[in-house]
C-alpha positions as YAML, in Angstrom:
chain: A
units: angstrom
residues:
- id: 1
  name: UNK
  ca: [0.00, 0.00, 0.00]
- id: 2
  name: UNK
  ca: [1.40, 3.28, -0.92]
- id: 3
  name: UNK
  ca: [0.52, 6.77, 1.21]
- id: 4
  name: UNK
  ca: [0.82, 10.08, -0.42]
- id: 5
  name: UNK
  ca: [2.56, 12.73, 1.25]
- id: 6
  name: UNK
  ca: [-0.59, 14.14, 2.93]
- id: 7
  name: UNK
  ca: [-1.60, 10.92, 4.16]
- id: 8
  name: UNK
  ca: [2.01, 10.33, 5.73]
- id: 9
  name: UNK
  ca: [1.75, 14.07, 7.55]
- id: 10
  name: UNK
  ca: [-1.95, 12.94, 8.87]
- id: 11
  name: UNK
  ca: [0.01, 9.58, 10.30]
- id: 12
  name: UNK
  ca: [2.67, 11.68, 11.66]
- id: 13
  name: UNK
  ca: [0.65, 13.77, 13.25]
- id: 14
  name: UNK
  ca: [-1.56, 11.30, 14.90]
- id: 15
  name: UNK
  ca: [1.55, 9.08, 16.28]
- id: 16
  name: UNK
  ca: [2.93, 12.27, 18.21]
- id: 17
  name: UNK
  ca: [4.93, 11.05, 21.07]
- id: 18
  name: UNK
  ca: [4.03, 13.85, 23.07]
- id: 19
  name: UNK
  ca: [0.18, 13.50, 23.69]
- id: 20
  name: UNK
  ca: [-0.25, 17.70, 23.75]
- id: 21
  name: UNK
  ca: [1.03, 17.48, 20.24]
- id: 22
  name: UNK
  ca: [-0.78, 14.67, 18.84]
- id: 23
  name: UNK
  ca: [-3.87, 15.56, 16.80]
- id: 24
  name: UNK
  ca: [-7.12, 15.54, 18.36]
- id: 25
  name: UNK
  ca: [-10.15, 12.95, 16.81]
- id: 26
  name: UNK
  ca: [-11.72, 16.50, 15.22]
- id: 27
  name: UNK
  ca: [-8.52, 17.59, 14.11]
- id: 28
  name: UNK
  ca: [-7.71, 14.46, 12.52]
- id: 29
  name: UNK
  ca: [-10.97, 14.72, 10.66]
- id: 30
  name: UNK
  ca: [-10.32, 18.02, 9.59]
- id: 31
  name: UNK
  ca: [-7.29, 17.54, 8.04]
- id: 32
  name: UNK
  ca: [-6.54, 18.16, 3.72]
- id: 33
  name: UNK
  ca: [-6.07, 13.94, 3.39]
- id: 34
  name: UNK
  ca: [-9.75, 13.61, 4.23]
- id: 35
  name: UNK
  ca: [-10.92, 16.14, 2.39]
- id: 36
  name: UNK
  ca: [-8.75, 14.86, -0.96]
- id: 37
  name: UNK
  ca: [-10.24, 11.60, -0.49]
- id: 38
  name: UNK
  ca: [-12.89, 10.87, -3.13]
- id: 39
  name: UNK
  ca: [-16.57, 9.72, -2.39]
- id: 40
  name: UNK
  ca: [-16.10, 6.12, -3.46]
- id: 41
  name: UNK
  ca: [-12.95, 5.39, -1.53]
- id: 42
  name: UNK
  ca: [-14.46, 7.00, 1.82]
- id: 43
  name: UNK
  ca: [-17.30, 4.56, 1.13]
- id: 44
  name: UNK
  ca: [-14.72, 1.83, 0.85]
- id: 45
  name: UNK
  ca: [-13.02, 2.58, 3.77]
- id: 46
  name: UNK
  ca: [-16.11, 3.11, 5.81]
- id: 47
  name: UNK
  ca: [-15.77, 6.65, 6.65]
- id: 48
  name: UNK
  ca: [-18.85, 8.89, 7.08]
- id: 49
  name: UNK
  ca: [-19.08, 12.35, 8.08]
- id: 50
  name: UNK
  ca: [-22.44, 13.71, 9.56]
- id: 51
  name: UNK
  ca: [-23.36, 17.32, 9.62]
- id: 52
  name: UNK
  ca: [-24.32, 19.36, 12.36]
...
């Protein structure tokens, strides 16, 4: 499986040693890789987002 550069910065981000610098569930969500991923492949990878 390959990750593009985006995707490697979201992992990065998320595997931050230091817990004050690790990303947050809603900041994870908010970041450009999600919002780069097309429809069908959010489907695939069971993602959903919900409005409120």
């Amino acid at each position: 499986m390959q990750v593009d550069a985006l995707g490697l910065d979201l992992l990065a981000r998320l595997l931050h040693v230091s817990p004050s610098r690790r990303l947050s569930a809603h900041a994870a969500l908010s970041h450009p890789w999600f919002h780069d991923l097309p429809f069908e492949q959010m489907n695939r990878l069971g993602l959903s987002f919900h409005l409120s």
